[in-house]
Legacy VTK file of the C-alpha trace (Angstrom):
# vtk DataFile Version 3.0
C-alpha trace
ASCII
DATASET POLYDATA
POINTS 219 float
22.877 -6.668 345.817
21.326 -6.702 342.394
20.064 -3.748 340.409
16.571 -4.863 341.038
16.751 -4.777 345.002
18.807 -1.138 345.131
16.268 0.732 342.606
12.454 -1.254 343.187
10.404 -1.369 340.395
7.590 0.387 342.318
9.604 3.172 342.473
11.454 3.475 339.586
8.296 2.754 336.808
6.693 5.612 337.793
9.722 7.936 337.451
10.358 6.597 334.079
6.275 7.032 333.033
6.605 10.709 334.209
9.692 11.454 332.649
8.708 10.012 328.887
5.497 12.195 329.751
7.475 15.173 330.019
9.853 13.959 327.110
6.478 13.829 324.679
5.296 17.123 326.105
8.490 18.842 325.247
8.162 17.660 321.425
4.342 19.433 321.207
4.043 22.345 319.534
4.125 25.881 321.779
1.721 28.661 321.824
4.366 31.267 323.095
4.143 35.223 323.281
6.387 37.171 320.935
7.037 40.005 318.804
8.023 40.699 314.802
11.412 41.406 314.703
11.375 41.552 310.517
8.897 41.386 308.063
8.582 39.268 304.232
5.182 39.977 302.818
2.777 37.091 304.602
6.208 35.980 306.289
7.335 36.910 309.629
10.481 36.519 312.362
9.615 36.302 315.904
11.667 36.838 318.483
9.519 34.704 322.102
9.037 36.820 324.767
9.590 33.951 327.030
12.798 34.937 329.888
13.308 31.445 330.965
14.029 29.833 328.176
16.788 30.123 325.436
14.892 30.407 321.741
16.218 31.105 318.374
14.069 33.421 316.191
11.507 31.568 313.551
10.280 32.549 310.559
6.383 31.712 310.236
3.629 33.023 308.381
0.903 35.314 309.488
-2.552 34.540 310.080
-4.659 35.632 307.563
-6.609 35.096 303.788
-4.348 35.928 301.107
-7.295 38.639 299.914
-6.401 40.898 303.061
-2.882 42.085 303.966
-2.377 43.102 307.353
0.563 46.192 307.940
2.728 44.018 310.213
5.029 46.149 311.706
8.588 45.634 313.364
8.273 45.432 317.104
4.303 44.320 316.988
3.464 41.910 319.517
1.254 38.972 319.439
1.095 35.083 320.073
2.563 31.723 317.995
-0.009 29.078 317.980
1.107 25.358 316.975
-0.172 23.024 314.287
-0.023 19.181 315.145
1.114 18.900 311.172
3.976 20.149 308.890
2.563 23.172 306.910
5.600 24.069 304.612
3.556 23.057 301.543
0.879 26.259 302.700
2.978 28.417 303.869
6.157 28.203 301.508
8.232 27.958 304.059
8.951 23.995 303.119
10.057 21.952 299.927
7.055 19.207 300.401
3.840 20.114 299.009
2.023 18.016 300.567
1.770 16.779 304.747
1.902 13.811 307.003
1.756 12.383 310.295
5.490 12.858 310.748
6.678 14.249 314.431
7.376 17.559 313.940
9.859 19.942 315.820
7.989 21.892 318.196
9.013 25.556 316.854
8.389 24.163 313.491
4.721 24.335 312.589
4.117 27.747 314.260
1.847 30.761 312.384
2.059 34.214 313.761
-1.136 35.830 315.170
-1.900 39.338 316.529
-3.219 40.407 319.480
-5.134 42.564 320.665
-3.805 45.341 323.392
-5.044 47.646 325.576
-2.813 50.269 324.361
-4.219 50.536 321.228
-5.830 54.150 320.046
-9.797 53.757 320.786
-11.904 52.796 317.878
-13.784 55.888 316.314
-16.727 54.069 316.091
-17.156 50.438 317.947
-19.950 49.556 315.592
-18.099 50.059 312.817
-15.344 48.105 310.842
-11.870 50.482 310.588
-9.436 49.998 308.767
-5.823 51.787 309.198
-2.277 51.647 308.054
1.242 53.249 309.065
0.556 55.093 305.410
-2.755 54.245 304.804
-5.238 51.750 303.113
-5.144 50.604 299.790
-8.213 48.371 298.220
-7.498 46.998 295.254
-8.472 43.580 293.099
-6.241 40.723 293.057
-4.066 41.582 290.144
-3.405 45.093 291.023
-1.654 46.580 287.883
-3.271 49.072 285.750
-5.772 49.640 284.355
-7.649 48.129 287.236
-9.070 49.835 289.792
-8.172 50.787 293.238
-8.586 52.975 296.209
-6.103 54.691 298.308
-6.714 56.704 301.964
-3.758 57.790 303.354
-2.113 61.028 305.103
-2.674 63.221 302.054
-6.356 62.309 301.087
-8.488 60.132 298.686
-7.486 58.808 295.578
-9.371 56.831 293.398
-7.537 54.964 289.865
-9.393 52.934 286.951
-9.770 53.186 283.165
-7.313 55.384 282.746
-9.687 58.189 285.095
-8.146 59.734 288.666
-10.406 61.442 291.426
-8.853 63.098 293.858
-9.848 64.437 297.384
-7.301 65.969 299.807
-7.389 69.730 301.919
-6.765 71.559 299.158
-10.111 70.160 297.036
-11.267 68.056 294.500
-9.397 67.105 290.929
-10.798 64.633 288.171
-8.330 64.062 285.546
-9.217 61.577 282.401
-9.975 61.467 278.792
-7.509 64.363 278.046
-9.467 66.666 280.967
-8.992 68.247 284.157
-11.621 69.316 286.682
-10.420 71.015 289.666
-12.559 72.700 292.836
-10.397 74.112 295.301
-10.696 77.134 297.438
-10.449 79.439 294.633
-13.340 77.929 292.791
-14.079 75.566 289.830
-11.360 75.073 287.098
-12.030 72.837 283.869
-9.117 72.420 281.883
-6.921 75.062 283.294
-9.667 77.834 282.754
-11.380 79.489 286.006
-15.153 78.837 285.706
-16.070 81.872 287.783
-14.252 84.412 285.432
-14.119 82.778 282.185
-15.067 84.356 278.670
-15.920 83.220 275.461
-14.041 83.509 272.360
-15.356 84.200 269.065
-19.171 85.711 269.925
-20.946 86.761 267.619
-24.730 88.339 267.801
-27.735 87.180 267.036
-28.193 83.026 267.130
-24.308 82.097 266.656
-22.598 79.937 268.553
-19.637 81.277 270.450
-15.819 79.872 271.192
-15.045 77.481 273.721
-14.429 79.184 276.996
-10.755 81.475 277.658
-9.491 82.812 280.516
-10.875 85.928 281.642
-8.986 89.608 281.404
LINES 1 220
219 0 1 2 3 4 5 6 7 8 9 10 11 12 13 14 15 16 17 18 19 20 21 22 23 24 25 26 27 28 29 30 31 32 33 34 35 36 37 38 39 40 41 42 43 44 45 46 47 48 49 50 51 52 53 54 55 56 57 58 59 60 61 62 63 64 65 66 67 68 69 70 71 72 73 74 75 76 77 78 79 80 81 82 83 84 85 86 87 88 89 90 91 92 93 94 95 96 97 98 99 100 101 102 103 104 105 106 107 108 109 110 111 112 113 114 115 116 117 118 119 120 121 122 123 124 125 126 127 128 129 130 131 132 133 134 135 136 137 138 139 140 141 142 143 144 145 146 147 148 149 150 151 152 153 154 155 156 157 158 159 160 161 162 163 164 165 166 167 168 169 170 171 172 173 174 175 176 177 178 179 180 181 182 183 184 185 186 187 188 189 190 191 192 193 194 195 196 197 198 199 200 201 202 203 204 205 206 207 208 209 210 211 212 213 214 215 216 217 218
């Protein structure tokens, strides 16, 4: 009995159709749960938290415009989602600078992208866009070295750099520090230059129209 007669076309064609189907549906890209298990800068590992499949852990980058740097954190979670083309040459993650309509692997064109969770702390204000960090928030311009100007909010207060001048706003008061000065208002009152405003004296006075000393510590 020949081939032909044991195994009927009929029935054998569509077998073979559904099983290339699968086969090409394998190769596609996956949008998969996960979560970081280390972070590079704009470069993450995910470990897929997917139980029924063996998967090694991929690096990818995040989501995201270079001009804002989200705090990715070990253990966050979030989602992969699959691009149809090779992205090395964006991401850095590949020698070729440029793409094609080459099959790629189906882990291999993945970005990372948080989620959302309903276990996240409730928003102080819904109408309002807030920003946090594990240590805080920095806002600074793209070159970031000195002297340009940035601002800090963190644990410890409010600190704002530029032009050589530093303001300063944390529980224990207020400092300004630049052009060889110091300004400080704290509980205790207002200090300029290391001398207490509220008790200060004048050195040098003289009566009449002449103009005293520059202010001294009080007795």
């Amino acid at each position: 009995m020949s081939n032909e007669q044991k195994n009927p076309l009929a029935r054998t064609l569509p077998e073979y159709i559904r099983r290339e189907i699968r086969n090409w549906v394998a190769r596609n890209g996956k949008a998969m749960p996960g979560h970081v298990q280390a972070v590079s800068g704009a470069i993450v590992t995910v470990s897929f938290d997917v139980t029924d499949l063996i998967l090694p852990l991929v690096r990818m980058p995040v989501m995201g415009a270079e001009y804002i740097r989200l705090p990715i954190q070990v253990g966050d979670k979030g989602g992969c989602l699959p691009f149809d083309y090779y992205m090395g040459g964006v991401s850095g993650l590949g020698s070729a600078a440029t793409s094609d309509s080459s099959s790629q692997g189906n882990l291999a064109t993945l970005m990372w992208v948080p989620m959302g969770s309903s276990n996240w702390l409730p928003s102080p204000n819904a109408n309002a866009l807030v920003l946090y960090g594990p240590q805080g928030v920095i806002v600074q311009d793209k070159a970031g070295t000195s002297p340009d100007y940035s601002a800090t909010v963190n644990s410890s207060g409010i600190t704002l750099t530029g032009g050589g001048y530093t303001f300063s706003l944390s529980s224990s008061g207020i400092s300004m520090t630049g052009g060889g000065h110091t300004v400080a208002l704290n509980s205790s009152g207002l200090d300029i230059d290391g001398t207490h405003f509220g008790t200060h004296e004048h050195a040098n006075v003289t009566t009449g129209t002449g103009t005293s000393g520059a202010p001294v510590p009080g007795s």
